[in-house]
Structure formats: structure tokens, C-alpha cells
N, C-alpha and C positions, 0 to 999 in steps of 0.2 A: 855679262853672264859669268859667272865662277865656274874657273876650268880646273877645280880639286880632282886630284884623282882620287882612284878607290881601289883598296887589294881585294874588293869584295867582288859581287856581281852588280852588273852592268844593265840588269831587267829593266830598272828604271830612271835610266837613260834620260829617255824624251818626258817624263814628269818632273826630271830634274831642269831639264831645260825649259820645263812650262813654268817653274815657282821660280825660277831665278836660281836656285840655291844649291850647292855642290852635293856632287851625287853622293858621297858618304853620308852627310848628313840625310840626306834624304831616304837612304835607306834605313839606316838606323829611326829614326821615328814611323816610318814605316813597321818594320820590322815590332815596334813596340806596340802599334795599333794592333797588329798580328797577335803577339801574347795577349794584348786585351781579351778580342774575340777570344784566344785558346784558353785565358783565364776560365773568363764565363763559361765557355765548354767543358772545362775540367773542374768546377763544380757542380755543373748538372749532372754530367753523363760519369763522371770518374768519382763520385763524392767518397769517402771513404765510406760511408756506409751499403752502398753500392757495389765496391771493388776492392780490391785486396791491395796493400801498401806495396806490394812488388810491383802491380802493374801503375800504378800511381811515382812511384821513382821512376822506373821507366818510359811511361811518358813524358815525363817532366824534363827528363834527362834529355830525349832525344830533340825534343820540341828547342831545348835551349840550344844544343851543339848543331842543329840546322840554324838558329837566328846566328848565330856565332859564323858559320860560315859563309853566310849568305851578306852579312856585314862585312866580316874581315878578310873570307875568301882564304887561304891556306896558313895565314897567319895565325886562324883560329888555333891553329895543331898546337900553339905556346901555352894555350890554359891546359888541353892535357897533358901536355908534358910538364910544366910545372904543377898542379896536381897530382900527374902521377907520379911523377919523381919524390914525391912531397911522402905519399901514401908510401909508396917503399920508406921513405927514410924513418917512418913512423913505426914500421913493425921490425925492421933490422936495429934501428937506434935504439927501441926499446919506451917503457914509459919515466926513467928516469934519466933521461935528456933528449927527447925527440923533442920537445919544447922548443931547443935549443937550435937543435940542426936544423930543424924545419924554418925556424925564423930563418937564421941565416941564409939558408938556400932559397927561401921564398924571395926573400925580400930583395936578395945579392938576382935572383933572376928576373925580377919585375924593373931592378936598375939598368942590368944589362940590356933587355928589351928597352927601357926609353930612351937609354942611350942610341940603340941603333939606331931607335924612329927618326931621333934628331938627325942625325945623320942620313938617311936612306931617304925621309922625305923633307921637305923646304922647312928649312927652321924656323921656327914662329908658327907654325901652320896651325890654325887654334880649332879642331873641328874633330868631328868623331875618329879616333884611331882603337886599333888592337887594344894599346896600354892602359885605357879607361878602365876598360870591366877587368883587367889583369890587377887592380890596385884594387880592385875591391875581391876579384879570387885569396889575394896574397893577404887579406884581411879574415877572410875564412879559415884560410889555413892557418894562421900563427892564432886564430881564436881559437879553432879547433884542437890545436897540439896543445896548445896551456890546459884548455880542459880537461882534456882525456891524462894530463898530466896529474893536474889539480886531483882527477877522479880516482885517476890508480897506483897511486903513489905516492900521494903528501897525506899525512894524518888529517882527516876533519875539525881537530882543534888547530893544525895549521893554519887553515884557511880563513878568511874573512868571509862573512858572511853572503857577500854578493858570490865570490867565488865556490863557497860551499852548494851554493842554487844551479850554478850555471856549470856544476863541475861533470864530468862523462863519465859511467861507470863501465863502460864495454868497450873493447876497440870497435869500430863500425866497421863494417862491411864494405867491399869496392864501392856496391853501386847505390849504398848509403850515403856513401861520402861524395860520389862522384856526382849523385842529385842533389847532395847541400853544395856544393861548389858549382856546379854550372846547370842550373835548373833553367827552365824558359821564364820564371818569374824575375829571375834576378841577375840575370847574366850580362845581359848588357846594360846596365847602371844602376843593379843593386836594391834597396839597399842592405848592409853586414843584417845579419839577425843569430841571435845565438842558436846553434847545432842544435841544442834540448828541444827549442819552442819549431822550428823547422821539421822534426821528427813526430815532436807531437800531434801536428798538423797534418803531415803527410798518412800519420796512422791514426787519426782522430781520434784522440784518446781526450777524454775531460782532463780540460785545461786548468781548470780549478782557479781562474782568475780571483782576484780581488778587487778592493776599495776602497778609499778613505773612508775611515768614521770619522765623528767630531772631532773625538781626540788627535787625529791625525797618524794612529795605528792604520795595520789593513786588517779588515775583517774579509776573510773568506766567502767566496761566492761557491756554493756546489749543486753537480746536477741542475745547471741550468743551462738552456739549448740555445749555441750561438745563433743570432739574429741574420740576418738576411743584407749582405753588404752594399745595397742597391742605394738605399740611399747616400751614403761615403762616397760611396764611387762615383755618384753622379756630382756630390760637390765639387770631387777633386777632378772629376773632368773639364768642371767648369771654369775649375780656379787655372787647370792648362792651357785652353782655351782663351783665355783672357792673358793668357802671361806670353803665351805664342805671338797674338796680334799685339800685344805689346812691343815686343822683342820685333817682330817684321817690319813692322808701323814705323816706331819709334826709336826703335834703338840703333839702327842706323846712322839717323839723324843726330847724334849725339856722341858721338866716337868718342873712348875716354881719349883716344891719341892725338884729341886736339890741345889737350893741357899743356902740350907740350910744342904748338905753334909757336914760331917764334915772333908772327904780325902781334897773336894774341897773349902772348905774354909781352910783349909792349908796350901794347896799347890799351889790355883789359887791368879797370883798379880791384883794387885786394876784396871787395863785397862779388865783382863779376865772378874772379877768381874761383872764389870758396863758394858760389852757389854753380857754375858750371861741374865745379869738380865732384859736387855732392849729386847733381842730377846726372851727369855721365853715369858715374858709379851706381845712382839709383837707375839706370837704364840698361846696365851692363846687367841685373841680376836677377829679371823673369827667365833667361836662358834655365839657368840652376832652378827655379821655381816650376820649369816646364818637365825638363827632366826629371827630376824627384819627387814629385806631386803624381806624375804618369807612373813612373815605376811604382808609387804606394798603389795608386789605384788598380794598376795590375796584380799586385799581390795578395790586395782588397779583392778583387772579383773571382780571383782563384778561393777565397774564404781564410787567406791568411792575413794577419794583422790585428784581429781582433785579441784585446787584452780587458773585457771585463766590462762592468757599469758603474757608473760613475754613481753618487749619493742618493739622484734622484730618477735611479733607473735607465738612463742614457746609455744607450751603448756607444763603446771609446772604441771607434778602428786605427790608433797608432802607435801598435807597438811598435812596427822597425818605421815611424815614420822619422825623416832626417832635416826636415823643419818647419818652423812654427811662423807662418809671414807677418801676421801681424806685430806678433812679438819682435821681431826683426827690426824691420821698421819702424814701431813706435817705442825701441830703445832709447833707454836714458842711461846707460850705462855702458863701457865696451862688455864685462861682463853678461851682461842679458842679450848683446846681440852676438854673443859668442854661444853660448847656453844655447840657443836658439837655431843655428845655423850648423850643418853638415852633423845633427846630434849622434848620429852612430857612431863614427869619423872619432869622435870625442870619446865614447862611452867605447871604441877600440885602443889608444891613445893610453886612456885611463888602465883600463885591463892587463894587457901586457906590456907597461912598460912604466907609467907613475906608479902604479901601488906597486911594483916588484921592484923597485930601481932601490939598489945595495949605498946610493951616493948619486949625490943631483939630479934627481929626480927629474927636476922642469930641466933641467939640460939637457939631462937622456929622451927626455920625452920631445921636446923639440926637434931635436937631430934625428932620431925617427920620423917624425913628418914632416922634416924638410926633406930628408932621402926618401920617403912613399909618395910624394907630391913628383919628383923629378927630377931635371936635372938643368931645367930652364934658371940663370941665375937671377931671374925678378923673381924665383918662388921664395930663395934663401933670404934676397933683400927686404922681399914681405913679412918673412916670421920674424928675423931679427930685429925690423922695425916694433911689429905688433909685440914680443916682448917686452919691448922698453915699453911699447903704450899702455900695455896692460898694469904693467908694474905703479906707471905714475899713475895709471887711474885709480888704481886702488890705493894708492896712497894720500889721493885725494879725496878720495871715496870717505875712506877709513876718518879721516880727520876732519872734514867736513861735513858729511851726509847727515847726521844728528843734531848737527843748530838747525837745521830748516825741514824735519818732520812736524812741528805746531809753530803757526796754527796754518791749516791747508792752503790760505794763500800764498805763505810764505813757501809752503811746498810745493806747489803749482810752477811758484816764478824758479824755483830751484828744477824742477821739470824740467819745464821749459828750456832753460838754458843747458842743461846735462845734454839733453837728447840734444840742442843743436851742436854739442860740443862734440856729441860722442858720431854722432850722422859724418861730420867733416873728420873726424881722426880716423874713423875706420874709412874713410874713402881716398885719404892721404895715404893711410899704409896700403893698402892693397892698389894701387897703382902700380905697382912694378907688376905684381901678380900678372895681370892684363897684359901690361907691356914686355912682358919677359927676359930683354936683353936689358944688359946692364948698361950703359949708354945713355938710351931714352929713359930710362928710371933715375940717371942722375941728374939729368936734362930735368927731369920735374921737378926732384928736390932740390936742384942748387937755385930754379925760378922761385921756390917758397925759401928759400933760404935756411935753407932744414930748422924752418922754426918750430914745428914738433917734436922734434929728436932735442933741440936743444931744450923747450920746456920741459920734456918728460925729465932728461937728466936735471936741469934745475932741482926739478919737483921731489925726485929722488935722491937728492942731496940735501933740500929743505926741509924735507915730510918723509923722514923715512918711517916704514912699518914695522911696527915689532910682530918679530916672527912668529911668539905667539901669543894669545890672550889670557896664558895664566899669570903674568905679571902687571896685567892693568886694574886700575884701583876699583873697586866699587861704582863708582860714578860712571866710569868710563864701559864699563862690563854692561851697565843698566842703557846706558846710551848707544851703544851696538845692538845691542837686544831689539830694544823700538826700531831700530832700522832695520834689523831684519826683518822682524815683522811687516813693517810694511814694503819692503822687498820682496816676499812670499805672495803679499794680498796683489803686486805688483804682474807677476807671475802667473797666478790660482790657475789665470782661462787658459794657460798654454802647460799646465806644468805636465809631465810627462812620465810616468814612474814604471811604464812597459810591461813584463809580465810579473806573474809572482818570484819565477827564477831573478829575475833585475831588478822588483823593488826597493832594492834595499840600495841599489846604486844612488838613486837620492839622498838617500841618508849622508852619503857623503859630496852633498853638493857642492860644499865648500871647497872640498880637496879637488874637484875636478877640477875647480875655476882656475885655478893654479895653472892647467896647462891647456885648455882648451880654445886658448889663442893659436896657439900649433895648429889647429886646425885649419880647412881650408877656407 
């Protein structure tokens, strides 16, 4: 039986002693069935048409800072103080550098808290603590300060175009701000969603969604009444459902920590190897698919998350959804299983820190989420491995990917073997992740004999990429071209373009991929 403690409450106890499984944990997805139910309740009985956007922040508000204590137990008191300390710094620092202070305080107090954690509870301890929903608080706020920045202070022709959508033209109100940061929808694991689409929500105002046309513009959708989230919700309940008994069942059974046996690195050959290490790491990641699938589905039954209809009248419930499983899994590229995975995490990443960064952008943007991730050293060993892999994949990407688009066989067997390449390199880097001490992460790679690390380097010493595409010949421009095409048609069932205020973040899909290995 798992003797985790908990800074929260102790109610349930003896149902943690009935499932096996440590009472934090327990209460936290407890607690999240809880927002379910209060979801559905607070679109019947609180609908905005119904009741007034004060008494809808305030419920929302109070609803979440009880799950908040009822998990973390006095701990909780750190979201308000970093919130509020945040919200002062915002109206004394002013709107031409509260961007500024606000990052740095936020983000300098989400490090201090994980560092305590580590210290005040057993190191390694990999289970629900305070500092979870605190990384995703500290993602609201440096979202929120850039935009009320962007909104009241940089010219409009400044701005980019995603930024001019997402930009704040008002300072918001305490209990504005204090219902976008710790609401009962999102507080204990999220996920980010922009302050506009949040507000719009809360005061039901027509969202004015959009859609692809043929051309691949959005044509405006208006004056059309959102749809009824029953049946979203009941997918993604299913899809948790099944990723929970996965994760109970099976994943147990499969500990990544055994890659690192020393019988079985002895005795298991290089084929055992690489297929235990793919299926550990493929059993390591219904937990995230439990978590993030429940949170959309809570946000879904409260009536947020809708962003529009697709071409042939579908309604799409994923604007803040944070990934796409299929697509994950039936990756062929590191790429598209990055695109796919913790997508807000990326589309925050991007926002304030690649498209702003004065000099090294993928530098700056990494070392940001390697500090918003922790302070565990298998997170840093993770990113700076996924680095190099991203860089040689796309270097091999770039340089081969267009002999083997015709004729479809030849593209199948080029499939084939990407996805089995890309399944084993992302399971290679993100071992430490899991394993978090630096020790047992070298213990893995000196068993593989950092032969990933060494081919990516190869690769990027043989196939380097030019930085950019206005120096390649005619030929070469026409043959990237077809590959992205079929890269897209690759994509179509999961692509993801959020609300009207985000659409345009697609547009630059390219420049995201750049750093969205930083990701978690």
C-alpha cells in the first residue's frame, strides 16, 4: 500500500486504502470528478444567460480555491499570493514593463516553491503536489501581463498578428483576474487558455468562431448558438476511462526503471532493448492522457472550449485542448509528436518568449522550460537531449523526406520506418524525464551507449540545414513544397487552429516547431 502523504485533507483516507493508491492522488481526481459534476451544474443553473458575469466569477472562483485546499491543504495560500503579488506588480509597475516584473516574480516564485517541494518532501516523489496547478497559474499570468501589455501600450502595427487577437484593452478587475487564474475549471491541471476567450465565456458574448474554407482562409461563423457539450464530454470521458485502467492494469507492469536493470541490461539483445523501452514509455503516458482529457472534459461541461464548426458542420470542442492521442502515437516524425503533445505548454513557449526573444530565440525559449518544468536534473537532461533530436530530425527530414513522397509505396515503407524511428528516439530522450536523478539517466545512456546523441551529432555535422529557404534553388523550394503538403493532409484529422483570437498561430506553424521540443 502507498504510504504518500498529503498537505491536503485526509477525508479520504480509507478509499485510498481501498484502491491501493496514495491519498494525494486520490484526492486530486476526486476533486476533478467534483468539478465535473460542478461543471454540468454551472451550465444549467449559472448559464450566462441566466445570471450575471459577477455571480459566475464568483462561483467559479470559490468553487476552485475550495478544490485547491481540499488537495493542497494550506499550501494552496502560494496560488494567492503569487497571483496577488502578481496583480499588484501589474498596476504599480504600470503597462510599459509589468510584462516584465510579472515574468520574473512569477516565474522566480513557481522555482522557489519547487525547490522547497524537493526538499520538504522525498525527492523523486512523482505524484500530485501544490507545484503542478502553480506552473500552470504562472502561465496565466506572464500570458496575461504580455497581453494587457501588447493591449495598452505597443502600437497595433507593432504587433503580430496572433498578438494583435489575443491583445487586453482594460486592466481587469481583482475578481476578473483572480477567476482567470484559479477558477474550479482549471486549477488543478489546467489547461492555459487565453484571458479574451475565458472572459468571453464567462459573460457569453458571441464568440464569433470560424472555419476553414477550401482555400484554407477562415470564413466567419456569426449569430450561431453554441451546441450542447454532451456528446465531447462523453468521448473524452471515455477516452479517461480507458487511459486510467490502462495506467492501473498495465503500467505498473512495465516500469520505465527497469531499463536500467543491471540482469537486464546484460542479458536482454539490442531488438529486446528498443522494444521494452518503447513500450515502458508507451505505458508511462495514459497518466497525462488521464489528466488532460478530464480537465478538457470539465471545461467542456462547464460549456467552455467550444471554438466553432468545422466544413461540414461539426462542432470542434478543442480550443484549450493540450493533445491530440492519435496523432501522438501514430507519429512519423519527432515533429508531429511534439505538435501534438502538452499543445498550450507550446502555444505559451511560443507567445512569450520565441516570437519576443532580441537573440536565440530556441535558446531563450528552452531555458524557460527547462526552469517552468523544475528543478529535477532528468528534466534539463531531457530538453537538452530532445534538442539535438529535433535538430538532426529535421535535418534529416529536410534532406530526405521528398525522394520518398511518390509513388505511395515507397511512401508507406518511408512511414513505416520514420514512425519506428521517431516512437524509439522520443522514448530514449524522455527517460531521464521519468527517472529524474542524474545517475540512473546515465546508467541508461551509457547501457545504449549514447548512440542517439552520437548520431544526431553525426547527422548535424553531415546534413546541416540552411537556416533558411530563400537560398534554395527552384528544385529544392518545389520539393519541400510536396512535402509539406503532404505533411498537412498528414495532420488535417487533428490540426488544431483554436479560436478566432489564435487562428493565426498556425500560420506560423513552422516557427513553432522550432521550439516545441522544450516542451514537456
Amino acid at each position: 500500500m502507498a504510504t504518500t502523504s498529503t498537505t491536503g485533507s485526509t477525508l479520504l483516507q480509507p478509499l485510498s486504502n481501498a484502491v491501493q493508491l496514495p491519498i494525494d492522488q486520490v484526492n486530486f481526481v476526486v476533486c476533478q470528478l467534483f468539478a465535473l459534476i460542478a461543471a454540468v451544474w454551472f451550465r444549467t443553473y449559472l448559464h450566462s444567460s441566466k445570471t450575471s458575469s459577477f455571480i459566475r466569477h464568483i462561483v467559479a472562483t470559490l468553487l476552485g480555491l475550495y478544490l485547491a485546499f481540499f488537495c493542497f491543504g494550506w499550501y494552496a495560500l502560494n496560488f494567492l499570493i503569487q497571483s496577488g503579488i502578481s496583480y499588484c506588480i501589474m498596476i504599480i509597475a504600470g503597462v510599459e514593463s509589468m510584462h516584465q516584473c510579472c515574468f520574473v516574480f512569477a516565474l522566480g516564485y513557481l522555482t522557489v516553491c519547487q525547490i522547497t517541494r524537493v526538499y520538504i518532501f522525498d525527492y523523486g516523489q512523482y505524484s500530485a503536489d501544490f507545484s503542478g496547478p502553480m506552473m500552470i497559474i504562472t502561465q496565466k499570468i506572464t500570458s496575461l501581463a504580455f497581453e494587457i501589455h501588447d493591449g495598452m501600450f505597443r502600437k497595433d502595427e507593432e504587433l503580430t498578428p496572433s498578438q494583435r487577437g489575443l491583445a487586453v484593452r482594460r486592466m481587469p478587475s481583482l475578481l476578473e483576474y483572480v477567476s482567470y487564474t484559479c477558477n474550479f475549471m482549471g486549477i488543478l491541471a489546467g489547461p492555459l487558455c487565453s484571458y479574451k476567450d475565458y472572459i468571453t465565456f464567462i459573460e457569453g458574448r458571441p464568440s464569433h468562431m470560424s472555419q476553414s474554407s477550401e482555400n484554407g482562409k477562415e470564413e466567419p461563423q456569426h449569430e450561431r448558438a453554441d451546441p450542447s457539450p454532451n456528446a465531447a464530454v462523453t468521448e473524452k470521458l471515455l477516452v479517461c476511462g480507458l487511459s486510467l485502467l490502462f495506467h492501473l492494469t498495465i503500467s505498473n507492469m512495465l516500469p520505465v526503471e527497469y531499463n536500467i536493470d543491471e540482469h537486464f541490461q546484460a542479458t536482454a539483445s539490442w531488438p529486446a532493448k528498443a522494444t521494452y523501452l518503447y513500450i515502458s514509455l508507451l505505458a508511462a503516458r495514459p497518466k497525462y492522457y488521464f489528466a488532460w482529457t478530464l480537465a478538457d472534459a470539465i471545461n467542456n461541461a462547464a460549456g467552455f472550449g467550444f471554438r466553432g464548426y468545422d466544413r461540414n458542420g461539426v462542432a470542434r470542442w478543442d480550443l484549450i485542448s493540450n493533445l491530440r492521442i492519435q496523432q501522438i502515437e501514430m507519429s512519423t516524425s519527432f515533429k508531429m509528436f511534439l505538435d501534438n503533445w502538452n499543445i498550450q505548454t507550446a502555444l505559451w513557449l511560443k507567445r512569450v518568449c520565441y516570437e519576443r526573444a532580441t537573440f536565440s530565440p530556441t535558446t531563450q525559449t528552452f531555458f524557460l522550460s527547462a526552469i517552468w518544468h523544475g528543478v529535477y536534473p532528468g528534466y534539463y537532461l531531457t530538453f537538452l537531449t530532445g534538442v539535438l533530436m529535433t535538430l538532426a530530425a529535421r535535418a534529416v527530414r529536410s534532406n530526405f523526406r521528398h525522394y520518398f513522397i511518390e509513388p505511395p509505396q515507397l511512401k508507406l515503407f518511408y512511414d513505416i520506418i520514420t514512425w519506428a524511428a521517431t516512437q524509439i528516439t522520443i522514448s530514449y530522450t524522455v527517460v531521464p524525464f521519468v527517472l529524474l536523478s542524474i545517475k540512473p539517466s546515465f546508467t541508461f545512456y551509457s547501457s545504449w551507449y549514447y548512440c542517439l546523441h552520437i548520431c544526431s551529432i553525426l547527422v548535424l555535422l553531415l546534413l546541416p540545414v540552411k537556416k533558411s529557404p530563400r537560398g534554395k534553388s527552384t528544385q529544392e523550394n518545389v520539393q519541400l513544397s510536396r512535402a509539406k503538403k503532404f505533411d498537412e493532409r498528414e495532420n488535417s484529422l487533428g490540426q488544431n487552429s483554436f479560436s478566432s483570437t489564435n487562428n493565426v498561430c498556425n500560420q506560423n506553424q513552422d516557427t513553432a516547431s522550432r521550439h516545441s521540443s522544450l516542451t514537456q
